[in-house]
ROPA-882124 format. One record per residue (C-alpha): residue number from 1; chain; x, y, z. Coordinates in steps of 0.1 Angstrom, whole numbers, always signed. Layout:
REM residues N
     k   c    east   north      up
   NUM   A       X       Y       Z
...
//
This chain:
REM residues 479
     k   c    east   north      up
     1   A    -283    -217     -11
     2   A    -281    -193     -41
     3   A    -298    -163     -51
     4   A    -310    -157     -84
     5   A    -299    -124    -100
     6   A    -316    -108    -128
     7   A    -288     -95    -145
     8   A    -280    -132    -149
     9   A    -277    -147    -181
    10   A    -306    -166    -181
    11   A    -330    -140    -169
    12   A    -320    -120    -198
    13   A    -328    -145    -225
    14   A    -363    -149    -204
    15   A    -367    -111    -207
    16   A    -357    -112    -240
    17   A    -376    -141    -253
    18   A    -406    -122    -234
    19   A    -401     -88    -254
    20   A    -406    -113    -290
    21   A    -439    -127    -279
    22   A    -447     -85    -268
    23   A    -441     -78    -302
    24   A    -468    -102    -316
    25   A    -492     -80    -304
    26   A    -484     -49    -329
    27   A    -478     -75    -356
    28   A    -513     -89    -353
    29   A    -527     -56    -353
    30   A    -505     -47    -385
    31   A    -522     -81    -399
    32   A    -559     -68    -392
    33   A    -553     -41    -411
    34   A    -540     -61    -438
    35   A    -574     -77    -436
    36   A    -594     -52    -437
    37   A    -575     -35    -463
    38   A    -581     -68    -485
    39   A    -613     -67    -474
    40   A    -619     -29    -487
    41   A    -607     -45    -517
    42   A    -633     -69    -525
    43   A    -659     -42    -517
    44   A    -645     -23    -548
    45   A    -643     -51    -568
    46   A    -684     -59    -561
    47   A    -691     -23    -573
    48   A    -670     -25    -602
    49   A    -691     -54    -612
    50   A    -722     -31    -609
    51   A    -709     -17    -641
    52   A    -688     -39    -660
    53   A    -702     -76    -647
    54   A    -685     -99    -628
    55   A    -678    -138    -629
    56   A    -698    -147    -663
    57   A    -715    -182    -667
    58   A    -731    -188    -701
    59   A    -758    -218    -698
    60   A    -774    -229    -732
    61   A    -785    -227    -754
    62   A    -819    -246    -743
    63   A    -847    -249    -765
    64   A    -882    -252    -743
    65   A    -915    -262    -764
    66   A    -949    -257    -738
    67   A    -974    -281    -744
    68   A   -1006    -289    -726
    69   A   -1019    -319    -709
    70   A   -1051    -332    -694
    71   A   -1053    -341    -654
    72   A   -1077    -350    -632
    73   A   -1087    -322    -606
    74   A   -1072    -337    -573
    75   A   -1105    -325    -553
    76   A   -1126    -352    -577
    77   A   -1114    -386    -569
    78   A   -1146    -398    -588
    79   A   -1138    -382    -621
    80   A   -1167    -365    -619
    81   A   -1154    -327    -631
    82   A   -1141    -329    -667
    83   A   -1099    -330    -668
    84   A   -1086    -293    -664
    85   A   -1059    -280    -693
    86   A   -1024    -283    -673
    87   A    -997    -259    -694
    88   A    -958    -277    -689
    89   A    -926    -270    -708
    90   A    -902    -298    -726
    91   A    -867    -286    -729
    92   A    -840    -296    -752
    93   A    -804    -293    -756
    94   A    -784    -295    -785
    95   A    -764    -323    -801
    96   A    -738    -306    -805
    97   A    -719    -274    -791
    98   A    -691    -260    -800
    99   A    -676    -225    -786
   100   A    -643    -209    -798
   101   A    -634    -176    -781
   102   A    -605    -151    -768
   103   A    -608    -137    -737
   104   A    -587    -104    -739
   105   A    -577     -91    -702
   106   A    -578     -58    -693
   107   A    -565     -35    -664
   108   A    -587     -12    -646
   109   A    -582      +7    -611
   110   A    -610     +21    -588
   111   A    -596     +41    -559
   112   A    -561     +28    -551
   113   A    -575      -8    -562
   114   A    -561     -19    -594
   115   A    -584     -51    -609
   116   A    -576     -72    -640
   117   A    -609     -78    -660
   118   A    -617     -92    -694
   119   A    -634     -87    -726
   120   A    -645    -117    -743
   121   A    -652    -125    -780
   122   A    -670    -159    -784
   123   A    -682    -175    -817
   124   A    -708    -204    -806
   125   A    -723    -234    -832
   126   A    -741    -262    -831
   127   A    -770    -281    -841
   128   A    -803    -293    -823
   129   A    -818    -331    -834
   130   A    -856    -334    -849
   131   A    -874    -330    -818
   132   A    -906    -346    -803
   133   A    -927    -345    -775
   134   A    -933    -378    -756
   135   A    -930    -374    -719
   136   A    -932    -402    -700
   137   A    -965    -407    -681
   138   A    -983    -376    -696
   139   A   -1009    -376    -728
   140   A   -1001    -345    -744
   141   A   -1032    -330    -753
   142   A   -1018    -297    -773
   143   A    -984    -291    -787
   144   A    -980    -249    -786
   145   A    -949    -249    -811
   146   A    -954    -213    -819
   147   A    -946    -205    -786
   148   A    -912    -221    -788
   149   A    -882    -202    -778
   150   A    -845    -205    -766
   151   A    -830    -195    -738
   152   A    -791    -185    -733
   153   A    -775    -182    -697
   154   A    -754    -153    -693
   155   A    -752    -146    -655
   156   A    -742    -102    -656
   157   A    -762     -91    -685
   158   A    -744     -58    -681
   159   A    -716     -74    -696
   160   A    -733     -79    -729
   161   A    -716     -57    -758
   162   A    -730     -64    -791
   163   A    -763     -77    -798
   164   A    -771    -111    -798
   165   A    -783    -127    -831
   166   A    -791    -163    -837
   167   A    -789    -177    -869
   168   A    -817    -204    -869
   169   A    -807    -225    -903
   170   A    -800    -191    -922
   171   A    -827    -175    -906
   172   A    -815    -145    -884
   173   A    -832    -143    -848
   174   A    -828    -108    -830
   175   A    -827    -117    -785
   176   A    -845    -102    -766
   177   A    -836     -96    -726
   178   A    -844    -115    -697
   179   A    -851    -157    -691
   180   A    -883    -175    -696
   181   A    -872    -201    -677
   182   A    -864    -185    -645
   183   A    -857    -220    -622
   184   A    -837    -230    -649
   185   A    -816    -202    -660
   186   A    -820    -170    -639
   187   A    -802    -140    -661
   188   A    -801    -145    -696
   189   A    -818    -138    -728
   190   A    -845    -154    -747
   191   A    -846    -160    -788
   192   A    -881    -162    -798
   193   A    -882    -197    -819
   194   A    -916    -199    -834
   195   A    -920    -237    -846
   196   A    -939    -256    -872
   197   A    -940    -298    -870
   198   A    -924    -318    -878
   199   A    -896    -300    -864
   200   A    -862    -313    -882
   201   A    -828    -313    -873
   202   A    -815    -274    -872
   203   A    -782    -259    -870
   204   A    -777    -225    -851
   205   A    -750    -201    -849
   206   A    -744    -169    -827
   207   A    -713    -142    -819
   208   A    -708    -134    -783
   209   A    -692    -105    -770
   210   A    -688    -102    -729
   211   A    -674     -85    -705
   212   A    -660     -99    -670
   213   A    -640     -98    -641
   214   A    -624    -132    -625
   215   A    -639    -161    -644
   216   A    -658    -171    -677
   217   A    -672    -208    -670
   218   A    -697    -230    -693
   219   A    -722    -253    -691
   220   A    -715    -284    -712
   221   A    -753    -286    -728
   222   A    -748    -305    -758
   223   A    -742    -340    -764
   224   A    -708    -332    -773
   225   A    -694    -301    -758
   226   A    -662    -286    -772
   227   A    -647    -257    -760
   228   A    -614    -237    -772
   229   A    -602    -207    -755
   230   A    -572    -183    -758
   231   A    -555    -154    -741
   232   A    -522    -133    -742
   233   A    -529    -132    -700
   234   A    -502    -160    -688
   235   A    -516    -168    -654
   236   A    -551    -188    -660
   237   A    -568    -206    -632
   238   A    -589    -237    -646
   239   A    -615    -242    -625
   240   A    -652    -262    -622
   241   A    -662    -296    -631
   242   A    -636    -307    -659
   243   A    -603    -301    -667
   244   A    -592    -291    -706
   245   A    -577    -322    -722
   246   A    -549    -299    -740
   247   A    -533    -269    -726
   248   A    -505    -248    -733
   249   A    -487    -222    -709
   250   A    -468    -200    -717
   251   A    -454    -161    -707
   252   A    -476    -151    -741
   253   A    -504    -166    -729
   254   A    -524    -195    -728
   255   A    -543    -219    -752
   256   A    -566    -243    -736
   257   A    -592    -273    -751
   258   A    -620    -290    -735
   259   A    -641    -318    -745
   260   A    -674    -332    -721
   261   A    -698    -355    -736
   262   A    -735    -359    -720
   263   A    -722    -395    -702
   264   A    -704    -371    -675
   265   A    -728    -346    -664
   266   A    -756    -357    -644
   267   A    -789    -345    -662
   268   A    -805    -357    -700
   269   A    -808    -342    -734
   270   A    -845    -335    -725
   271   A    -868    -328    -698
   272   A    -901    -320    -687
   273   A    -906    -288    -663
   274   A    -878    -278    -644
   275   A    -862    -308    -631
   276   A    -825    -301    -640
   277   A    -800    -274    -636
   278   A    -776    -271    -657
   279   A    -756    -248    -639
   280   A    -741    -275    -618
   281   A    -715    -285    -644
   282   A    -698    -256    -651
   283   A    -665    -256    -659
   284   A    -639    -229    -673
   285   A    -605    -202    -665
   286   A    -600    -170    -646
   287   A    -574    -144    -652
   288   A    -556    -145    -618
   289   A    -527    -127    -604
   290   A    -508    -154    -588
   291   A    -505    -137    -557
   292   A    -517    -103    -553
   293   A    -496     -81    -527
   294   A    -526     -86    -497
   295   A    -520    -123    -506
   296   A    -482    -116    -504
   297   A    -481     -93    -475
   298   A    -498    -118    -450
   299   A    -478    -144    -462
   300   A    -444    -121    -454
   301   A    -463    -116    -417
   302   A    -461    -153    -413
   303   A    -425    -147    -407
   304   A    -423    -121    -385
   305   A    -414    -142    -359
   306   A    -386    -155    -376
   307   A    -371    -119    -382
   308   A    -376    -106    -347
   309   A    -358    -137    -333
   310   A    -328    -136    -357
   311   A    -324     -96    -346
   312   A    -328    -108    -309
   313   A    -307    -141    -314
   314   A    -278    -115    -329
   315   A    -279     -91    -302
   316   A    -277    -118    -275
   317   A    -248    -134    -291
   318   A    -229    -100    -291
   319   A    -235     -95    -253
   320   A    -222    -128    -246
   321   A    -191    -128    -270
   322   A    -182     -92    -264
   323   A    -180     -69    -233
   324   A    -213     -48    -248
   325   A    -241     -49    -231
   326   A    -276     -42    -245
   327   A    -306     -28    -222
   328   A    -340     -43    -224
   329   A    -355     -12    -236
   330   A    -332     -14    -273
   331   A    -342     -47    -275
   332   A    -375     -34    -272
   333   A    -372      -6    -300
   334   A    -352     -27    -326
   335   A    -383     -52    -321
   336   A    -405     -22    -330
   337   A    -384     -13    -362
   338   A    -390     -49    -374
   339   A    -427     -47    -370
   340   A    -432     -17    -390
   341   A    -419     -36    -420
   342   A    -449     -51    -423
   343   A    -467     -18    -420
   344   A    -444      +1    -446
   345   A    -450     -28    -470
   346   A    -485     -24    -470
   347   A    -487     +11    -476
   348   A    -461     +12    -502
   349   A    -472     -16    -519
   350   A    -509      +2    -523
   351   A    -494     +31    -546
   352   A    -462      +4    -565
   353   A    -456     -27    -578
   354   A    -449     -52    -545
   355   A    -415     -55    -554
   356   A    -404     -18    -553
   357   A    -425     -17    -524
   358   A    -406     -44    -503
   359   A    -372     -33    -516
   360   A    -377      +1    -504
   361   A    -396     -14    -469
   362   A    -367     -38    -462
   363   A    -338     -10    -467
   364   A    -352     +15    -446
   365   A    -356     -10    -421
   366   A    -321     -25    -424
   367   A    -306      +8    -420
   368   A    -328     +21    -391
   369   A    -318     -11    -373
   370   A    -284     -10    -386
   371   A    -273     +28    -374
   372   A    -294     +22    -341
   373   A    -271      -7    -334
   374   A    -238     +15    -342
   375   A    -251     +41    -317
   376   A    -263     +15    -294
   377   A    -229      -4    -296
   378   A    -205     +18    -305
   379   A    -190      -2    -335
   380   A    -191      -5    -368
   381   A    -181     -40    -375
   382   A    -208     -53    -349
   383   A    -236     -30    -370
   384   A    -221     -43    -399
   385   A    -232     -78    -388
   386   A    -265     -67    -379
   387   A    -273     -51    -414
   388   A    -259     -80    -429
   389   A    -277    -107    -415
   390   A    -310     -84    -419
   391   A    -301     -83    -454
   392   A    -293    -122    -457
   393   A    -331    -128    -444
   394   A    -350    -102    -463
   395   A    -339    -113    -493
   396   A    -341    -148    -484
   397   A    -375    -139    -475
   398   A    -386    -128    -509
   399   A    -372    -157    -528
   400   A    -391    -178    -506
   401   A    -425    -156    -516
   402   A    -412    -162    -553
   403   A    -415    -198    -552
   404   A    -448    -204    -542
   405   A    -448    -242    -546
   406   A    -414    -249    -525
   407   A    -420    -219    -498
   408   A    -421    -244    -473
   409   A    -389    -265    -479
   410   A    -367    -230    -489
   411   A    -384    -222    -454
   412   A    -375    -249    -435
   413   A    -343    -247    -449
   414   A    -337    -215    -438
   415   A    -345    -218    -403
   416   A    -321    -248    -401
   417   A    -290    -231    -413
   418   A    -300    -204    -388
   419   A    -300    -226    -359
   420   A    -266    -247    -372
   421   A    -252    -211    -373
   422   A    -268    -206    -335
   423   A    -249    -240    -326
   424   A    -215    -231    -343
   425   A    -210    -197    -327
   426   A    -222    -211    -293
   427   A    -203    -243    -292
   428   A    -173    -229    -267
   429   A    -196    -207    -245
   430   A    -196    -222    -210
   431   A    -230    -211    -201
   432   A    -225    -224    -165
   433   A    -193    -202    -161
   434   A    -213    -172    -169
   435   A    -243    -177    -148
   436   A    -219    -192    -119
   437   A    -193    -166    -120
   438   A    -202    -134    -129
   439   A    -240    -137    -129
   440   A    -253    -161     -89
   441   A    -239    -153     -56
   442   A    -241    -174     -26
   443   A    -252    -161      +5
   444   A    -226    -172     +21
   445   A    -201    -147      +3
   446   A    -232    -120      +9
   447   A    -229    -130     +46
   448   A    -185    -124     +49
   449   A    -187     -90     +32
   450   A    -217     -81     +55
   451   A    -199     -88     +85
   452   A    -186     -57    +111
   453   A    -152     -41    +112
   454   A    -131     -49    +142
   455   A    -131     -23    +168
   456   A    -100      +4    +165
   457   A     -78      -5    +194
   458   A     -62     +18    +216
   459   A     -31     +35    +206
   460   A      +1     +26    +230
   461   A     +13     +54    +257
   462   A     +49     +62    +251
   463   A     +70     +66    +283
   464   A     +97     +96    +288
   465   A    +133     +84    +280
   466   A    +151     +73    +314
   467   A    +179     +97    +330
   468   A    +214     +90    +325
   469   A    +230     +73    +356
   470   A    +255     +93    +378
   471   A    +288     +73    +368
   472   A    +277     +83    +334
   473   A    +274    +116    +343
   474   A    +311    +116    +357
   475   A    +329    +103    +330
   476   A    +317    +127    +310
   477   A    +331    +156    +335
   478   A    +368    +142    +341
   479   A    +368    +142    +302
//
């Protein structure tokens, strides 16, 4: 029967492997603060919005005509009460719509917060067909055409800078603020149309200047919607309902042209009342920053694991190949050193750019580690190790973050050619030897050295030398 010892080699890799999942705890503390940090973030970005606008959707423009029908009072079954004077709204969109625009970004920071907004410059055209009123299953009784008006969609009003005239086939109509058609469009502003019949086909034109931050999206209104935006920012995000059927990407900027006809949204060219929302076909680009450092930073905490393991992995590997022998408690501290990366990057990366930030976190950390381990050891060419393989993976690290759409193969990859380099310097240990002959003993060899010395024995008694004999004694007398 055998004893287990826990200076043996496999209670130290226990102990060891232990200390790692010890460390998670600071690192997921280090990652709530990461959160909340992002999370401070987006609070500043809502009150920047406050001021400059936000996301900005432009629905429109819609051109509504109230009319008036008779109905029959719903308490009269018998028709006796004469038909009350009900008040409804036909709305119309155009024929066609076409927008041209640049959106111009812009950099703005609010606290230690840095955002990227933009200022927009649109030029929209189009033209409305001859319209008439017919609604299906209503009599119109009265046709109110000098109450006519349109309405244009523009979601942050604050973000308006110039003001907004139409040209109504050459005639100039000033805006005026807020929506008409509040179920329809919420935030926008309203052109006063007054309207004679026959109304006749009309072509309409209007500048639009707006500011935003994250996305400018459309509505694809008219029965053929084109849409042609560019910018000098060279990371757009096209997002909503359709995709632009020509794009082009470049570090410059982008260029970017859609085209939606009526067949692929899921409301008509007219309506009565509010039926339809346009608003559920948007479609359009943000200015993004392909991964801002919070982004960045949590992804780089995804790997903490992987860094605290190589550092562990190393140090075990010296114990066994060399005569050094590493306490529990450095394990414990180098563990610690590794953490705070992810703590250093954080609050660097809030006051520089996240490059400088991780260049200057992954140093200090490499050489904390690195002269801790020469201390610790006693020898440069093992610390030399150390720093380099801490070097090998922080800079393996960031390439990974670099290429975002083959992280996880580079990744992988990594993680095998750490564990074939595990395998290679491992492949001659005898791991039985070590735990069998330096690191169990038997009970039985406890028992032998455990076992009394023999009682002292007592010393022989010398006797006196025996007295010559007489002849002897003679001899020596004649001579």
């Amino acid at each position: 029967m055998s004893t287990f010892n826990l200076n043996s080699t496999g209670a130290k890799l226990l102990v060891v492997a232990l200390l790692a999942l010890l460390l998670m705890i600071p690192k997921g503390m280090i990652s709530d603060v990461i959160t909340e940090r992002e999370a401070r973030k987006q609070i500043s970005a809502h009150e920047l919005e406050k001021s400059w606008g936000g996301p900005q959707q432009v629905i429109g423009p819609i051109l509504s005509v109230p009319f008036t029908y008779l109905s029959q009072h719903k308490s009269d079954p018998n028709n006796a009460l004469p038909n009350r004077e009900v008040m409804e709204w036909a709305h119309f969109l155009p024929d066609k719509l076409s927008i041209t625009g640049e959106m111009k970004p812009e950099t703005r920071k609010r606290g230690i917060f840095t955002f990227i907004l933009h200022q927009s410059s649109l030029k929209v055209s189009g033209g409305f067909p001859a319209i008439r009123i017919n609604p299906t299953g209503v009599s119109v009784h009265k046709v109110l055409w000098k109450d006519a008006f349109l309405t244009l969609g523009v979601s942050h009003l604050k973000g308006i800078r110039n003001a907004v005239d139409l040209q109504w086939n050459q005639k100039t109509i000033h805006a005026e603020p807020g929506s008409r058609a509040q179920k329809m469009v919420r935030s926008g502003v309203t052109f006063p149309l007054p309207l004679s019949e026959p109304v006749e086909p009309a072509t309409f034109a209007f500048a639009l200047d707006l500011n935003g931050n994250g996305g400018l999206s459309f509505a694809p209104v008219g029965k053929e919607t084109t849409l042609s935006l560019t910018s000098p920012w060279p990371s757009p995000s096209f997002e909503g309902n359709f995709l632009p059927v020509n794009r082009e990407i470049s570090p410059e900027g982008f260029k970017a042209q859609w085209q939606v006809f009526h067949l692929n949204r899921d409301y008509p060219q007219e309506w009565v009342a509010e039926e339809f929302t346009p608003a559920n076909a948007l479609f359009g680009v943000s200015l993004i920053q392909t991964a801002n450092h919070y982004q960045q930073i949590t992804r780089t905490a995804k790997y903490a694991v992987l860094f605290i393991a190589a550092a562990f992995l190393a140090f075990f590997l010296m114990e066994m190949l060399t005569d050094k022998r590493i306490h529990t408690v450095q394990y414990l501290l180098a563990g610690l050193a590794i953490v705070m990366f992810y703590l250093l990057l954080l609050a660097i990366s809030e006051h520089s750019s996240f490059g400088l930030a991780y260049a200057v976190a992954a140093a200090a950390v490499t050489l904390l580690v690195g002269g801790y381990s020469r201390a610790m050891l006693n020898s440069n060419p093992l610390a030399l190790i150390l720093v380099l393989l801490l070097t090998v993976l922080y800079a393996s690290l960031y390439f990974i973050l670099l290429q975002e759409e083959s992280a996880l193969l580079n990744g992988t990859l990594l993680l095998f050619l750490l564990l074939t380099i595990t395998m290679y310097l491992t492949r001659r240990i005898d791991w039985f030897a070590l735990d069998l002959g330096n690191k169990f003993v038997s009970t039985a060899l406890l028992a032998q050295t455990a076992e009394p010395a023999p009682e002292p024995t007592a010393a022989p008694v010398l006797s006196p030398p025996a007295a010559p004999a007489p002849h002897d004694a003679l001899a020596k007398s004649v001579d």
